[in-house]
N, C-alpha and C positions, 0 to 999 in steps of 0.2 A: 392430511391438511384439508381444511374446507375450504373452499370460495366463493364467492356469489354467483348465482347464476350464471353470471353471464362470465364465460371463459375468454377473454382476447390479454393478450400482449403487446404493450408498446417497446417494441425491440432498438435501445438506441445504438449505432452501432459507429466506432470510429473509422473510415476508409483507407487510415493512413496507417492502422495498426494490421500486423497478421497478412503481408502480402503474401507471404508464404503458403496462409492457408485460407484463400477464397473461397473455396468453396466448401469451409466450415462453416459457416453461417447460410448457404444454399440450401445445406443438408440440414442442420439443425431446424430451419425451418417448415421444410417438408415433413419433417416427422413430428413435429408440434402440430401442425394441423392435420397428419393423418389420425394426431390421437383431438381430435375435435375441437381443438382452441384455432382462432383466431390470432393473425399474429399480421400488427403493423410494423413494417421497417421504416427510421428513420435516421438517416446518417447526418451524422454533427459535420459543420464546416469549419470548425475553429475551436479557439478554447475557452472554456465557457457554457458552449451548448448544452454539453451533457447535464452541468448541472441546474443551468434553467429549466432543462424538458424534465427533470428529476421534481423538480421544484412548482412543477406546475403543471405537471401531467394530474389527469383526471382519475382520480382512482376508482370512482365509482366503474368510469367504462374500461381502465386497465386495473385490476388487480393482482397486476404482474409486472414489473419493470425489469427486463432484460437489459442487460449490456455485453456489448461485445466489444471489446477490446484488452490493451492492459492494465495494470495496476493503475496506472494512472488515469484511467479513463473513468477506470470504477472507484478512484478517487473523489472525482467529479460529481458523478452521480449518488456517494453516500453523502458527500457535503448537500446535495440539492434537498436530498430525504430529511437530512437532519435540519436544513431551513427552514419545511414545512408546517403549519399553521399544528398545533400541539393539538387543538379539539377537534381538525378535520382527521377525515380516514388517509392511511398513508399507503401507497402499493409495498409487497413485497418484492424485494430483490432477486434477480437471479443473472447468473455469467456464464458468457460463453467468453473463454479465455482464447486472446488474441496475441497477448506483452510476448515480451521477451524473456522475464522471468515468471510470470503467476503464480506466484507468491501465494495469493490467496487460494486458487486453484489446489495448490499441493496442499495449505492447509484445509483445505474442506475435506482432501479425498477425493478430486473430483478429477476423472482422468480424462485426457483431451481431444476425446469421440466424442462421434456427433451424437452414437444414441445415449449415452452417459450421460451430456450436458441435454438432452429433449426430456428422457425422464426427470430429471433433478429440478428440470423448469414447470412439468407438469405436477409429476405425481411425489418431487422430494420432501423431505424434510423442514420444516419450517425451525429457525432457531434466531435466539438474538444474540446479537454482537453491539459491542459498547464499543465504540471510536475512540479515539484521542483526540482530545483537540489540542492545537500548539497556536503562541499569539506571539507575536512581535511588535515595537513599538511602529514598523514602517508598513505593514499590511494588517486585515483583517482576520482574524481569528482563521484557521483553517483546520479539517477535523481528519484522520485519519486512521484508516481501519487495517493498517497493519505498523506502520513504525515510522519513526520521526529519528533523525540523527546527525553529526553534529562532528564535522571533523574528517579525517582521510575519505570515510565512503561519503558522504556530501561534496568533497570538493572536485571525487569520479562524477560523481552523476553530476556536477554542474559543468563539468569539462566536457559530456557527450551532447552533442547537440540532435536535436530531432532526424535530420538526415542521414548523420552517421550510426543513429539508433537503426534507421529502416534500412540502411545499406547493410549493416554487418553485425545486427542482431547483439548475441553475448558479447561477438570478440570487440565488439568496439565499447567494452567496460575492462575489457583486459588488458587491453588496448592503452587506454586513458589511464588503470591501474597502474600500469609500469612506468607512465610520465609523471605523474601525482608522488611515485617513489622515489626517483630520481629528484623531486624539486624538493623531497622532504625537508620542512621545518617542525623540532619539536614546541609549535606550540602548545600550551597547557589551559586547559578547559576545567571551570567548578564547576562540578555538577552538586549541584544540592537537593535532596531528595526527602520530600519530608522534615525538614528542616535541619537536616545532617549534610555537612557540603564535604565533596572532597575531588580532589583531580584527577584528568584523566585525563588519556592523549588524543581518544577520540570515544565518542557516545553514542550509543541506540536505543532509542526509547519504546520499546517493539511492546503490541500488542498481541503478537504471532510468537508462535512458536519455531518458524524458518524465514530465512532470512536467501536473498537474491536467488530464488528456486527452492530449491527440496532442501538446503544447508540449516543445519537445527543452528541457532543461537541460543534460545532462551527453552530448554526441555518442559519447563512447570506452566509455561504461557495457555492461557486460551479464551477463545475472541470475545467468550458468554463471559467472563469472568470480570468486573471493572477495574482490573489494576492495571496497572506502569510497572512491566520487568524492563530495567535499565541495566544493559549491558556495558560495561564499564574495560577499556583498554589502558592499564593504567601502565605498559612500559613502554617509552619512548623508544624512536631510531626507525631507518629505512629496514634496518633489517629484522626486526620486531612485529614492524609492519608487515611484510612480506611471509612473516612466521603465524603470524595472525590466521592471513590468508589463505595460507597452508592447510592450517590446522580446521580449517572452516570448512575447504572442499575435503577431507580427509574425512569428517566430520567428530574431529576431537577440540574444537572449539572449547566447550563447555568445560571441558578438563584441563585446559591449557596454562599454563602461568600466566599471571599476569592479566587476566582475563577474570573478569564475575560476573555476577548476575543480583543486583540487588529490586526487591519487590516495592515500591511505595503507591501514591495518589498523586501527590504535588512533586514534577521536577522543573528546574529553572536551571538554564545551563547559559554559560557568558563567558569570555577569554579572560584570563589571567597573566598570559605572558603572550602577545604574538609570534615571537623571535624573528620581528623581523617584515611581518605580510600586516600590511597596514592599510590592507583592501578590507573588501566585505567576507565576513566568514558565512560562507553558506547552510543551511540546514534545508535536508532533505527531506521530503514528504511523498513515502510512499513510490518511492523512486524518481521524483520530480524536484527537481531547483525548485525551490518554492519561498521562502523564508529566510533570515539573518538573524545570528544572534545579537545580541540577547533573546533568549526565548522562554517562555513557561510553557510547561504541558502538564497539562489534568486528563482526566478522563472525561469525555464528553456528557453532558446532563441527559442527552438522549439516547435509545437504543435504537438500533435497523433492524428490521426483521429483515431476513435472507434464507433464503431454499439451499439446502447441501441436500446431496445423495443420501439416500437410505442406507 
């Protein structure tokens, strides 16, 4: 990969993500500038920041945008990239994985040492990935570079809140998992793909090929590639649910009953029957409460350039 001249990094880095592991971003750093770049830290206070310093950072003087934290942080940050002016120069991406599950991490390849993630920000790989983007009528467009979904795992991740995220890491999704099964209602979701609609009990709109860690969902997925693999749960029940999950960490998902994998461009996903939950149906983004359905998702107009591992 080439660069300009001049080698610095603007390193954004979450403070609230990765208590666990501080002094992976000590070390990543020191050996970034033992190999001659330049490397500014600067830690977000809220949510938001990432994607303005994303959005507004100088690429001339960084042509490198690091992030450190989880999935959702480098959320943030491909939404800032993808805001940015189409005729200016844009930084390349690069992660030091912080989340609880890095998702994207495992699909890069990219294992979670410090000298792993130093080469991969120096001397890796340069490649593009195509986002998703998802809209609702209640918020702004929002884009995402691994999966969007719609049902039992959205209404986990909207039941964990940020504290019980950083207190207890996975188990506080396993946690929430087992109360989300217990309140089951089979509501029924159209998902229309392409112009083809048909139900489901719960949906994932994944751009990735693994799903809550190293778990394959969709085997054919990949991030250069601009399609919508929607993963489709089309049989009802707690205990279906549960078999689901199973079958995920087991990793025979893909083979399971009841279970597929269709490829399109355009999906629109909206309830059909609530049975009963006459709240807001969540849709997640990238591990993040983000969104309600109704929702459309396309694939985003723009690509991010992003550094993986050789």
């Amino acid at each position: 990969m080439t660069f300009t001249s001049r080698k610095s990094i603007l390193l954004v880095r979450n403070p609230t993500a990765g208590r666990r592991r501080r002094g992976l971003v000590d070390e990543v750093v020191r050996l970034v500038r033992d190999a001659g770049w330049s490397v500014d830290l600067v830690d977000t206070a809220g949510a938001g920041d990432a994607r303005r310093l994303a959005e507004t950072c100088d690429a001339e003087r960084y042509p490198v945008i690091a992030v450190a934290g989880g999935d959702g942080t480098i959320n943030e940050v491909v939404n800032g990239l993808a805001a940015r002016p189409v005729e200016g120069p844009t930084p390349v991406l690069a992660i030091v994985p912080l989340g609880t599950a890095n998702v994207l991490a495992h699909e890069l390849g990219l294992r979670i040492a410090a000298q792993d993630i130093a080469d991969a920000m120096t001397t890796g790989r340069e490649t593009l990935i195509w986002p998703g983007e998802a809209a609702c009528a209640s918020h702004q467009p929002r884009c995402f570079s691994l999966m969007a979904g719609a049902g039992f795992d959205a209404k986990v991740v909207a039941g964990v809140t940020a504290p019980l995220k950083r207190r207890f890491g996975r188990a506080a999704y396993v946690w929430r998992s087992m109360i989300e099964a217990r309140r089951y209602r089979p509501v029924r979701y159209a998902v229309e793909i392409d112009g083809r609609t048909c139900e489901a009990a719960s949906a994932i709109v994944t751009r990735a090929r693994m799903y809550a860690g190293p778990y394959v969902v969709a085997p054919q997925a990949r991030l250069n590639e601009p399609l919508l693999h929607v993963c489709l749960f089309e049989r009802w029940g707690r205990w279906q649910t549960l078999r689901f999950g199973l079958a995920l960490l087991l990793g025979r998902l893909p083979r399971t009953g009841g279970f597929r994998v269709v490829i399109g461009r355009s999906v629109r996903i909206s309830v059909v029957e609530d049975a009963g939950e006459r709240g807001r149906q969540p849709v997640q983004i990238d591990g993040d409460d983000a969104l309600a359905l109704p929702v459309s998702i396309a694939v985003a107009p723009r690509a991010v350039r992003l550094l993986r591992p050789i």
